[in-house]
C-alpha positions in Angstrom: 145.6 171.4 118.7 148.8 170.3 117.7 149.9 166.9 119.2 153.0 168.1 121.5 150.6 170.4 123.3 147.7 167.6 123.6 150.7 165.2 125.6 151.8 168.2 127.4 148.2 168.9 128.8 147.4 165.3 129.3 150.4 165.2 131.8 149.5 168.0 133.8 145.9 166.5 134.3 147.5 163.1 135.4 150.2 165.4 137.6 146.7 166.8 139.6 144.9 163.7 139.5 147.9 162.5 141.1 147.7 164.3 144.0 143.7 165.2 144.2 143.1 162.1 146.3 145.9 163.1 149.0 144.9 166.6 148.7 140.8 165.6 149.1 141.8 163.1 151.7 143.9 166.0 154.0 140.6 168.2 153.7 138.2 165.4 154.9 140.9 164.0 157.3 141.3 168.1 158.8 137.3 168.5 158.6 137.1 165.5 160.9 139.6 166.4 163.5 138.1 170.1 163.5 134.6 169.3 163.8 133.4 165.8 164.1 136.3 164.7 166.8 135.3 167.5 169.2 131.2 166.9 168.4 131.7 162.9 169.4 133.7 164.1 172.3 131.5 167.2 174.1 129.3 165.4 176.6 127.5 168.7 176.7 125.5 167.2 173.6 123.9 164.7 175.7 121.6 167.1 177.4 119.6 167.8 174.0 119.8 164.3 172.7 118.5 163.5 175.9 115.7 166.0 175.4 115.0 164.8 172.1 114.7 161.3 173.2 111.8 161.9 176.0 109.9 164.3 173.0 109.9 160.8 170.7 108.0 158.9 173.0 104.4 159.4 173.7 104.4 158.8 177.5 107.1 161.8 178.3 106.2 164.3 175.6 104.2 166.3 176.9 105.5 166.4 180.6 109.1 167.0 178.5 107.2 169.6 176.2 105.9 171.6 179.7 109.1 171.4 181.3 111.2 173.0 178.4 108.6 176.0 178.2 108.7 177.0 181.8 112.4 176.7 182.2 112.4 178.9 178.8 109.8 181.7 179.8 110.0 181.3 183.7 113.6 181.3 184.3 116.0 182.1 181.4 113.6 184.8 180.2 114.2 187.0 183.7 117.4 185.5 184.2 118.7 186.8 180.5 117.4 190.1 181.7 119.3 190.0 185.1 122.2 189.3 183.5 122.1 192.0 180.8 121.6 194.9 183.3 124.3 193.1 185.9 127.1 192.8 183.1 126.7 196.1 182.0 127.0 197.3 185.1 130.3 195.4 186.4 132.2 194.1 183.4 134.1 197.5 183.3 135.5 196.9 186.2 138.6 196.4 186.1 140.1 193.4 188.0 143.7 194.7 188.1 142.0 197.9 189.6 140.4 195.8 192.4 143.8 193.8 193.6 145.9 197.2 193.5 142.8 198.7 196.2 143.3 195.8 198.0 147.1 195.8 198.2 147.0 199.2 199.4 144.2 198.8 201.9 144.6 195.2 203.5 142.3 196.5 206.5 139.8 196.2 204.1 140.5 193.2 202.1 138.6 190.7 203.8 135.0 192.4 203.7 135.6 193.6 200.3 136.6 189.7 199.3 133.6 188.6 200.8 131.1 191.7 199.0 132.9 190.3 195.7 131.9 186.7 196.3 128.2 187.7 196.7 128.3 189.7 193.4 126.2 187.1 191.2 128.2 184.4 189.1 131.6 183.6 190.0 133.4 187.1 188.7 134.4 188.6 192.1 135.5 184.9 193.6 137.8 184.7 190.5 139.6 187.8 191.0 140.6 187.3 194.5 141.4 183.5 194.0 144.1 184.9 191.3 145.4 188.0 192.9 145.9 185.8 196.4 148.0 183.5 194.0 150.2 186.7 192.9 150.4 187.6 196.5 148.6 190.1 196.5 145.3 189.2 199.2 145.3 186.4 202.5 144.3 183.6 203.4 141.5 185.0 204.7 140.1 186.9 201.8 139.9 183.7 200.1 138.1 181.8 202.6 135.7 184.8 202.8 134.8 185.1 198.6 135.1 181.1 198.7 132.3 181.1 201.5 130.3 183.9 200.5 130.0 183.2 197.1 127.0 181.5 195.0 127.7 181.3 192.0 125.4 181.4 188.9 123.0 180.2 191.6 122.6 183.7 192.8 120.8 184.8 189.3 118.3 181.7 189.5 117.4 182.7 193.0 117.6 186.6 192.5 115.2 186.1 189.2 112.5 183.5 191.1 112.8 184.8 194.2 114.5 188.5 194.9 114.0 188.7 198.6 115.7 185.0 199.4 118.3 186.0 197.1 118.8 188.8 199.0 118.8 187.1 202.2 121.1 184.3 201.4 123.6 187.4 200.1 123.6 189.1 203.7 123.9 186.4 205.7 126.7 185.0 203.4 128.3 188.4 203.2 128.6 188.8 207.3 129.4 184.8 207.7 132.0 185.0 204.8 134.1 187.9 206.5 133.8 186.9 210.0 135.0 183.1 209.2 138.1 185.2 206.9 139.0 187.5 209.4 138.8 184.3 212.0 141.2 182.6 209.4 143.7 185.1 209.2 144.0 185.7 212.7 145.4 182.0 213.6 146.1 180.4 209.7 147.3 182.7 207.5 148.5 180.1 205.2 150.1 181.4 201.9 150.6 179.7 198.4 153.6 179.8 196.9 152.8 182.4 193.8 152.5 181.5 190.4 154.2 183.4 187.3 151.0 184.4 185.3 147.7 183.3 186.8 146.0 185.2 184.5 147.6 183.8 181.8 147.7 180.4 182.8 143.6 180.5 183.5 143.4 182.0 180.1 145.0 178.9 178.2 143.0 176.4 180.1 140.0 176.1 178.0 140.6 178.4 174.4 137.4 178.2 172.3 137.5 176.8 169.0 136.1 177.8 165.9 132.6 175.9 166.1 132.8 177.3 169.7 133.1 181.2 168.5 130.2 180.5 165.5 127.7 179.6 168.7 128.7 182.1 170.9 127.7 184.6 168.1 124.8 182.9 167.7 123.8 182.4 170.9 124.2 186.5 171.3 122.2 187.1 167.7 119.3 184.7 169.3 119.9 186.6 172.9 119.3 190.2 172.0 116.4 189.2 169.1 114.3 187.3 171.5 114.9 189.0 175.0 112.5 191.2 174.9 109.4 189.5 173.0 110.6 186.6 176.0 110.6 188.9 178.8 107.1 190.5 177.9 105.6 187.1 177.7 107.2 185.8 180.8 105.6 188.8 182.2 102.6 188.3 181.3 102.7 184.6 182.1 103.8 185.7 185.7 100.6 188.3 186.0 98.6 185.4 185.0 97.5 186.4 181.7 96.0 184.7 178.6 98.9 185.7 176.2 97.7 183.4 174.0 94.4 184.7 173.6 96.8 188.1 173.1 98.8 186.1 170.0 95.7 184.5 168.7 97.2 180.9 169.3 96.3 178.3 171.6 98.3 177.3 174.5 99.6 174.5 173.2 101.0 176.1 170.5 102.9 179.2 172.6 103.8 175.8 175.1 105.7 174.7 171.9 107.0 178.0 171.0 108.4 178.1 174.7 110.0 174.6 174.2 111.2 175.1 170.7 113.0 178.4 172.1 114.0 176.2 174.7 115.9 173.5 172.7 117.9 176.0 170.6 119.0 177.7 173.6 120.1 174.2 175.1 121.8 173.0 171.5 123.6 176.3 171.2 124.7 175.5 174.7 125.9 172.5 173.9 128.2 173.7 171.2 129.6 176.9 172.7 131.9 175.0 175.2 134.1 171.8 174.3 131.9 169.6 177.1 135.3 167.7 177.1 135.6 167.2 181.1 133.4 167.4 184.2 134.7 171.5 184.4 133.5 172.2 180.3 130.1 170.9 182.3 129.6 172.5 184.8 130.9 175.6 184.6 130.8 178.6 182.8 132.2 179.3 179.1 135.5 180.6 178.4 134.6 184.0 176.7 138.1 185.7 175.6 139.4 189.0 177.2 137.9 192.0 177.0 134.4 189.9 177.4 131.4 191.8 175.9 128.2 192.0 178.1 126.1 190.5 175.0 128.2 187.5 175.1 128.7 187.3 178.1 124.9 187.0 179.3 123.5 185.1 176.4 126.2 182.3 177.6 125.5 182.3 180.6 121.7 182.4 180.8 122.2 179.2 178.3 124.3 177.5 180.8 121.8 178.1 183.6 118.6 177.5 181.9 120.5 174.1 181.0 120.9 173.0 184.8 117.6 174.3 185.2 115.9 172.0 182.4 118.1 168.5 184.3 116.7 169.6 187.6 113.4 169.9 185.9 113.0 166.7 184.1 114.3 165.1 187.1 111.6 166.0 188.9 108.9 166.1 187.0 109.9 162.4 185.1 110.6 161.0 188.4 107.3 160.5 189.3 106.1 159.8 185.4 108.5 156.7 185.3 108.7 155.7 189.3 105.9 157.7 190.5 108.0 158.9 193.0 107.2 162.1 195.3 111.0 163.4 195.4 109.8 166.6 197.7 108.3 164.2 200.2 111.8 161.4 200.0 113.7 165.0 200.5 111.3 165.9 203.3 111.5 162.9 205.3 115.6 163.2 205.6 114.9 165.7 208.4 118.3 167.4 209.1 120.3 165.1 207.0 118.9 166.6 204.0 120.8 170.2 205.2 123.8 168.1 205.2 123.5 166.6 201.8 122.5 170.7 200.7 126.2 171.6 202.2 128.6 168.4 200.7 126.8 169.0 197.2 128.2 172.6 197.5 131.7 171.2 197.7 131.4 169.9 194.1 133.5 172.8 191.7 131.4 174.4 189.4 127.5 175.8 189.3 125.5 173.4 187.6 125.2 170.9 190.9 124.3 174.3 193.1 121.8 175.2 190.0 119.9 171.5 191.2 120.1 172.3 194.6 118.5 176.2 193.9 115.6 174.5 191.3 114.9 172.4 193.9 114.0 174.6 196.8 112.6 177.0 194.5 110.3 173.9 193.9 109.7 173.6 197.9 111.4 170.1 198.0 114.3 171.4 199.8 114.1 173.8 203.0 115.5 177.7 203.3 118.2 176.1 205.8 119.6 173.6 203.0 119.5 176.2 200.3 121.4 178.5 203.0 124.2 175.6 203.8 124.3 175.0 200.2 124.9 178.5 199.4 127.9 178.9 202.3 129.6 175.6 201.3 129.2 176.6 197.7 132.6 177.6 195.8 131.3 178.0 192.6 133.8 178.5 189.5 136.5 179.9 191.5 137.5 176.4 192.8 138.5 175.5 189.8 141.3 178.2 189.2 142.2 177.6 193.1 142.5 174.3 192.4 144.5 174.5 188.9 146.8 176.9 190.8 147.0 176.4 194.2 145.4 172.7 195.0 146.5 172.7 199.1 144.9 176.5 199.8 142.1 175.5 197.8 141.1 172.2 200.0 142.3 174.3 203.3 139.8 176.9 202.1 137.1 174.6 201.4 137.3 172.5 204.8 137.2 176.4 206.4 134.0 177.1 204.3 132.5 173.9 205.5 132.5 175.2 209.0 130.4 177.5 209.0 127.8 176.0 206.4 127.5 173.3 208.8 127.3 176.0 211.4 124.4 178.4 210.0 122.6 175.4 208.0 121.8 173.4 211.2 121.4 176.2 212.7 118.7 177.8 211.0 117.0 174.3 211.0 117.0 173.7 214.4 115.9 177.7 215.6 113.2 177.9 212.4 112.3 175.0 210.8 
């Protein structure tokens, strides 16, 4: 090698060793503000640490350990399966559709606003809260999704208990139109419209790229486990030995359960950005046109999540304070259907998932969980809110009538 071509080479080498560190350093510095700066900063990540935590100490394992299994196979195994056969049933539906029916037949705007709001999750009372910002529905069909909705509440009660669900559903349905059609008769108050709702709701909360790898997880660990999870939820519910069916003990398929359990909650934990109280509690941003597979893996992840708080809340309450939270609850009397109603004022599903876990528990009455279920917004507060803050908190104090109303009520004729 002659010695021109030797000096010639040795320069390029220093020429790339020149700029290896800056170009190693922009990788690592990009890695970091891609991946580790939105890990540190998603609050949804304390729920599994938090897990973890109680499963390294002796005193709380197994109660933690318990806990995690039923939520998996008791709730998130029917509530998956509620959610599969609902989304394929309603997520062709097309929301344009809906507002132009509704433009053309205002008659019937208020009952059908308050049939949409008792739809499970928060779909329904998301369409009308955008189209009354285009103009397009009253004041009054607002009020009557707002107060007729339940949220993601609706699957946890429709999966543990059908015929409450169903209950809570009529009673909100008629109490939701009557308290619209009430509004729009003396307070038809109108928003001033906004150029793109849809748009603007859209850009609120993009999912990144760690966000889109555990959505397709979460839907690859969805549809592989649904079913051998439903059939032993099934069984679980008849009361059978399905362990004696797998050949394992019980406290092995309780650790399956709670191994299921925890990779649902971390692939939770990583689909949304868990950057705010909203990220939190409620559901994740799945981009248009949303498949059902997605769609119901994230959300049974997002419910079985609240489900697991309420949970270990009760259950390490009296492990650490031995404290008998359904008796403290009890012995509020009425005030307890009045703390039911202002937690339903909170945006978002995970505080009305608490309240639903709880009474599904017995340590809150039928006329809290009914008050709770009236005063309950759901996810559609937060899109009121972004786009039309004053109709949103007029709509809200509207709702709050007739919680009160029907919540007291009910206690006072029933309980």
């Amino acid at each position: 090698m002659s010695t021109a071509s030797h000096t010639s080479k040795s320069a390029k080498a220093l020429e790339r060793d020149k700029y290896r560190p800056r170009l190693l350093g922009g990788f690592t510095q990009g890695l970091i503000q891609s991946t580790l700066y939105p890990l540190l900063a998603n609050k949804r990540l304390l729920m599994p640490l938090l897990v973890i935590t109680l499963l390294a100490y002796d005193s709380t394992r197994s109660v933690t350990l318990s806990v995690l299994s039923d939520a998996y196979f008791q709730v998130a195994a029917f509530v998956y399966a509620s959610l599969a056969l609902y989304y394929l049933a309603t997520l062709r539906v097309s929301a344009d559709a809906i507002g132009n029916y509704m433009k053309t037949h205002p008659v019937h705007e208020v009952g059908l606003s308050a049939l949409l709001g008792a739809l499970p999750g928060c779909g329904g009372a998301i369409i009308v809260v955008t189209q009354y910002t285009r103009g397009v529905t009253s004041f009054g069909a607002v009020v009557a999704v707002l107060t007729s909705t339940m949220g993601d509440a609706a699957f946890l009660l429709l999966a543990q208990a059908p015929l409450d669900a169903l209950t809570v559903m009529a009673v909100s349905v008629t109490v939701g139109a009557a308290t619209g059609l009430v509004v729009n008769k003396f307070h038809n108050y109108r928003a001033p419209e906004t150029v793109d709702s849809n748009e603007e709701l859209q850009n609120t909360d993009k999912p990144k790229a760690l966000s889109h790898k555990a959505t397709s997880l979460s839907k690859v660990f969805w549809m592989t486990l649904s079913l051998p999870s439903l059939a032993i939820a099934l069984a679980l519910a008849f009361q059978l030995p399905v362990h004696s069916y797998l050949a394992i003990s019980e406290d092995t398929l309780t650790l399956i359960g709670a191994c299921l359990c925890i990779a649902s909650l971390v692939l939770w934990s990583l689909c949304g950005s868990g950057s705010g109280y909203a990220s939190v509690t409620k559901e994740d941003v799945i981009p248009p046109p949303p498949k059902w597979q997605e769609k119901a893996a994230l959300d049974t992840q997002f419910v079985l999540a609240w489900v697991i708080l309420a949970f270990l809340i009760f259950e390490l309450s009296v492990v650490w304070f031995g404290l008998d939270i359904a008796g403290m609850l009890e012995a509020m009397g009425p005030g307890l259907v009045g703390l039911a109603i202002v937690i339903g004022f909170l945006p978002g599903c995970g505080p009305q998932i608490l309240v639903t876990s709880l009474y599904l528990n017995g340590a809150v009455p039928f006329s809290a969980q009914l008050g709770n279920a009236i005063s309950n917004d759901g996810d559609a507060l937060f899109p009121a809110i972004a786009l039309s803050p004053k109709a949103a908190l007029i709509a809200t104090v509207y709702s709050a009538i007739p919680a009160f109303l029907v919540g007291y009520g009910y206690w006072y004729l029933f309980e």
